[in-house]
N, C-alpha and C positions, 0 to 999 in steps of 0.2 A: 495415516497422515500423508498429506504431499504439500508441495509445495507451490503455493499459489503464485506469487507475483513480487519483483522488487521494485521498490519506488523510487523513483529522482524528481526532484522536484526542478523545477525549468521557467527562465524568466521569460521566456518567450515562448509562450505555446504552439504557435504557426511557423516557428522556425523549426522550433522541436519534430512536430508533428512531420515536415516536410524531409526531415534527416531520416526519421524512424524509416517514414514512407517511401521516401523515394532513395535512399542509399541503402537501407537495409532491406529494401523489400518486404515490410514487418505491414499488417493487414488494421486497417482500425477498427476494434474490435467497437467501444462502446464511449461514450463522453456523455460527462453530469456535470453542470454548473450549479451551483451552490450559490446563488447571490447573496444568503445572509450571512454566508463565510465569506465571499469574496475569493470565492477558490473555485476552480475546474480539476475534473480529475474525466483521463483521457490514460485508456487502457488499447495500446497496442501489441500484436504478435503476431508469430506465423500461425496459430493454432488457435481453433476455440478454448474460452478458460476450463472449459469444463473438461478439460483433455489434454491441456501444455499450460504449464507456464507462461505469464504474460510480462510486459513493462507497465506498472504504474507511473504515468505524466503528471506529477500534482505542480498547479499552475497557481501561486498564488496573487492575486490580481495589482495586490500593490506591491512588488517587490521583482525589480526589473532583471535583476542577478543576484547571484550568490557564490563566497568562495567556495570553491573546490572540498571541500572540507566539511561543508555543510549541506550541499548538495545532494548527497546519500540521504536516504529515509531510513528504509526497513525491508526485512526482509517477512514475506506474508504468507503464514502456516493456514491452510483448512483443519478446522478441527470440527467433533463433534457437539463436545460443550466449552463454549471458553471458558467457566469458570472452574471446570473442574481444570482441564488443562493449566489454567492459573496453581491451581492445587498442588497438582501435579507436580510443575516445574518448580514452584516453592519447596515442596516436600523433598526435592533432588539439590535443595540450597539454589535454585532459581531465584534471581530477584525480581518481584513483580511489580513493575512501574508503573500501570494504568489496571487496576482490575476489571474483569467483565461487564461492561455495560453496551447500550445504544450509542452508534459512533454522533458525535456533534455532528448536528442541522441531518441526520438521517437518523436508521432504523436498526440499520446493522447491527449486528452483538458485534463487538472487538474488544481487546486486550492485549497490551503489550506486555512483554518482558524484556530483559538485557542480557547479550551475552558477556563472558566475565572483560571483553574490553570495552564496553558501551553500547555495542550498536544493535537496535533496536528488535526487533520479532512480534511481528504481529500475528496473537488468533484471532483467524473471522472465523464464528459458526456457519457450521451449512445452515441452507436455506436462508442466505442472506439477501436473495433477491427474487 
């Protein structure tokens, strides 16, 4: 396993994008707009994914800002099969909040779990693109 990506989601995508880019030096890896969600997701870093960690940008179209508090997504594991990994982490008293399927309006397999204070863990299976 490694670790793919963490997400923050950003009321202003072109602000966001201009901070990553131009104060951190961070490279734009890829961007997908989603029009029947109404979301962009905008994956920037110093590395390709397939070799560093990234930042997931999820941009949702109607929603201008967010407290501080809600801001935070998840944190994004590769795995081989999410549902076994589902399994897996149930079997170790894991709580599994989304079981393995196709992620809404794409293809992806995903899966979330919680860690014991909330916050989120996402598996995407390989070959998710």
């Amino acid at each position: 396993m490694r670790l793919l990506h963490t997400m923050l989601r950003v009321g202003n995508l072109e602000r966001s994008l201009a901070f990553y880019q131009d104060v951190l030096g961070m490279k734009l890896l890829r961007r997908t707009d989603y029009p029947e969600g109404r979301f962009t997701l905008v994956f920037v870093g110093y590395g390709d994914e397939k070799d560093t960690a990234v930042l997931e940008l999820t941009h949702n179209w109607d929603t201008e800002s967010y407290e501080l508090g809600t801001g935070y997504g998840h944190i994004a594991v590769e795995v081989d099969d999410a549902a076994a990994a589902c399994d897996a982490a149930r079997a170790k008293g894991g709580k599994v909040t989304r079981e393995a399927g196709p992620m809404k309006h794409g293809t992806t397999v995903i899966a979330f779990i919680e860690d014991p204070d909330g916050y989120k863990i996402e598996f995407i299976q390989k070959g998710r693109r």
